[in-house]
N, C-alpha and C positions, 0 to 999 in steps of 0.2 A: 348325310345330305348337307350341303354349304347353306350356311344361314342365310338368308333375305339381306341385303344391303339395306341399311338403316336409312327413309329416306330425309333427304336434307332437304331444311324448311331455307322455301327461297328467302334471297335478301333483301331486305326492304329497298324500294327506289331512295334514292339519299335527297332527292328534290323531287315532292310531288306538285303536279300542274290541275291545276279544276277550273273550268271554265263557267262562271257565271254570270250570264248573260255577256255583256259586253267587256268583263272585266276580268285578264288572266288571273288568277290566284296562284304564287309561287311560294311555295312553303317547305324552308329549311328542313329535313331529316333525319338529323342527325341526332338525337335529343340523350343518345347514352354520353355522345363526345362534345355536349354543351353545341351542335351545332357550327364545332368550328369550320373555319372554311380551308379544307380538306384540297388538293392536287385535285382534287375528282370532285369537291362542290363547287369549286371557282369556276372546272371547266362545264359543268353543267349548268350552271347558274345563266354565264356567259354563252351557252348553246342557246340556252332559252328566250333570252333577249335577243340573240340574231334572227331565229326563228321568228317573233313575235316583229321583230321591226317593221316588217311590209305585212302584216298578216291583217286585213281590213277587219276582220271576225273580232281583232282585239282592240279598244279604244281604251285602256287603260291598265295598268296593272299593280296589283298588290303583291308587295312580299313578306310573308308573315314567318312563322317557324314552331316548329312542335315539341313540348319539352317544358323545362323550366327557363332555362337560358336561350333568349334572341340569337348568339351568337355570341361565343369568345373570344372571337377572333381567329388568328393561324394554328393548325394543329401544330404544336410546340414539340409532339412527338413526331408525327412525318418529319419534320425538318431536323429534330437532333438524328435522326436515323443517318444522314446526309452526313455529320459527323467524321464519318469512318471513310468518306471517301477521298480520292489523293486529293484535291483540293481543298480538304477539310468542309468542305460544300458548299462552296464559292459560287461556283455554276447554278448548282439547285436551287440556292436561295434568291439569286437573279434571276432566276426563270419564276420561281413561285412569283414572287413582289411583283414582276414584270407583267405575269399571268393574270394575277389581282388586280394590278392597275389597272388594268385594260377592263376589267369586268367591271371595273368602276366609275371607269369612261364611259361604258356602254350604257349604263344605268341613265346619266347624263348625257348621252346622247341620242338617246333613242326617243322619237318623234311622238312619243306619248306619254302620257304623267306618269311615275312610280310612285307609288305610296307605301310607306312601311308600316306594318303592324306591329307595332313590339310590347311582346308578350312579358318578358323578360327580363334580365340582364343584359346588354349589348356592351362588350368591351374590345378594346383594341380595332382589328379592323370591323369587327362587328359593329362598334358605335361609329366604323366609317362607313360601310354601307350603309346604316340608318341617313347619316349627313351626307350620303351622294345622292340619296330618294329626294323626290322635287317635294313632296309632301310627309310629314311624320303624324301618325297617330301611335300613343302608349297607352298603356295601362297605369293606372295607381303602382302597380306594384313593381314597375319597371323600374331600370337604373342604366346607368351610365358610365363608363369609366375609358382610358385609355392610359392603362399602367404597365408598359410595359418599360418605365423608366425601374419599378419595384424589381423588376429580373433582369436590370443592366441592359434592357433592349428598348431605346427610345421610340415610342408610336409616332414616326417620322411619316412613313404613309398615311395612317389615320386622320395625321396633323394636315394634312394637302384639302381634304374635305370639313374637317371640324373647324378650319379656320375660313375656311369659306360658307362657313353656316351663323357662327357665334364673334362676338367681340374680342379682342384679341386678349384684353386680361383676361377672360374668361375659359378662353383657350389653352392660354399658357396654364393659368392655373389647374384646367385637367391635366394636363402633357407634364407639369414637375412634379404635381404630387401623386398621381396616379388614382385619387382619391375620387369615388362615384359620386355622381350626383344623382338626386329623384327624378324622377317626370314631372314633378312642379317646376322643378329649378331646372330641367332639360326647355321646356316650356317656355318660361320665365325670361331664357338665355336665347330663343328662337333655336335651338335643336330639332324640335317637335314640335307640330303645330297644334293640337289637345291631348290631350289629359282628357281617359273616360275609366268608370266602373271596370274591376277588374274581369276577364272574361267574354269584354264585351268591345275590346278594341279590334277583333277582325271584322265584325259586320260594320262597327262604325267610320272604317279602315276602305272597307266595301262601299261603304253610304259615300263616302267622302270623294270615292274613283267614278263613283257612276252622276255624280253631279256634276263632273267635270268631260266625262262623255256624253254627255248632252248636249255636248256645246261640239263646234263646226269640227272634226280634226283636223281642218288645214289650219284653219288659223291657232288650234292647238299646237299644230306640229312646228309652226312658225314662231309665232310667242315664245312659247319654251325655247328653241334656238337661240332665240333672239335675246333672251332674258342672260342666258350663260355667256354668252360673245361679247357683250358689251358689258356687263359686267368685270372684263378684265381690261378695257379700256379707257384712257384718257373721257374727262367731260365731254370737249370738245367732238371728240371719235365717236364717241357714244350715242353722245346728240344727231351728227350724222348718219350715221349706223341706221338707227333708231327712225331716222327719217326716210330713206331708202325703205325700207322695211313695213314700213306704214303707206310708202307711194305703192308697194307689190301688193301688199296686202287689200289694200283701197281698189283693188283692178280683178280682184278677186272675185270668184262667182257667188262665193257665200257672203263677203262683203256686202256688192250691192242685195242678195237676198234678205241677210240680214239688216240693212239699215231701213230696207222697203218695208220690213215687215215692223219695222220699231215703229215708222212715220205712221203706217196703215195700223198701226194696235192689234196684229194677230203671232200667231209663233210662227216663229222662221222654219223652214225647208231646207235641210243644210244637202248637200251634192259633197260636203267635202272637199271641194275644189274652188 
């Protein structure tokens, strides 16, 4: 009699989603492969946020990760596998990067706060997603790095968000020496905006998303826009920008709601629009 087929234990989701209350919870998978971000986490990652973009149910989101390590960055082995192909993996390594980028556009461009949770270690492009999130919460025991100058592969994408978060000596200094910094000095540098008890940076990660969904998400969704556009701008442009922005805003339903409700002293009614 042919024996029973042994059965196979499914495989874990590599990005799990939990919804609470108003705030998606996206939490890395990966925690045998340090969480790197995988051909298949970039594209999940980046599903999730397309998904989440119009979804009214979400007013904010956290990205956290399970494991010891936030994230390593690129899996180093999917891509030497690429190695062996005729373009010695020309192609594949511009599709990944390209793939990445774009999930780290989307982070930033998506009409609602991201907050990261970091648990962990976060290097390479993992301390870039930390620096694409609008908000950072870490742990005591977190760290930081972008060394990928130590294996002859400069953190040149990482560098596109770390220098748009921190000082620029500060920047370079990760990017030549490769050498980690703490969550004090992540902190200290504007990386991360606190530093909590170890274990206790997802709820406080949580506490930090649902204070900021309290507030209108139009004028959320506008703010935040507004805040990265002009940022890449002339004073001059900016000023302008910045004023247009403020006439749409001021025309706005939760505007006059909310500034009725400042003058009269009770809580605002937000419509979201």
């Amino acid at each position: 009699m042919p024996q029973a087929a042994r059965a196979v234990a499914p495989q874990s989701p590599i990005l799990l989603r939990e919804q609470v209350g108003s705030i998606a919870v996206l939490t890395l998978n990966r925690p045998a492969a340090r969480n790197s971000l995988s051909e298949g986490l970039i594209a999940e990652l980046h599903g999730a946020l397309k998904e989440i973009h119009d979804n009214r149910a979400v007013r904010a989101v956290v990205i956290a990760a399970n494991g010891p390590a936030f994230s390593a960055g690129h899996d180093m082995k999917e891509l030497t596998a690429h190695r062996s192909d005729a373009d010695r993996g020309r192609a594949y390594f511009a599709e990944i990067m390209n793939a990445c980028s774009a999930m780290m556009q989307a982070v930033v461009h998506l009409p609602k706060p991201v907050v990261a949770s970091v648990q962990g270690i976060a290097t390479a492009a993992g301390c870039q997603l930390v620096a694409s999130c609008d908000l950072a919460v870490a742990s005591e025991d977190a760290a930081f790095a972008t060394p990928g100058v130590d294996i002859g592969l400069f953190c040149s994408t990482p560098m596109v968000a770390l220098s748009r978060n921190v000082p620029r000596k500060q920047a370079m200094e990760m990017l030549l020496t490769g050498e980690p910094i703490s969550a004090a000095t992540a902190r200290d540098i504007g990386l991360v905006n606190r530093v909590v008890p170890a274990g206790t940076e997802r709820e406080a990660a949580i506490a930090l998303a649902q204070k900021v969904a309290l507030k209108s998400a139009y004028t959320v969704k506008l703010g935040k826009e507004a805040f990265y556009r002009q940022a890449e701008m002339t004073l001059a442009d900016a000023y302008r920008y910045a004023a247009e922005v403020m006439t749409e805003n001021m025309m706005a339903q939760d505007a006059e709601e909310g500034i009725g409700a400042f003058i009269e002293k009770r809580e605002p009614k937000w419509q979201d629009r």
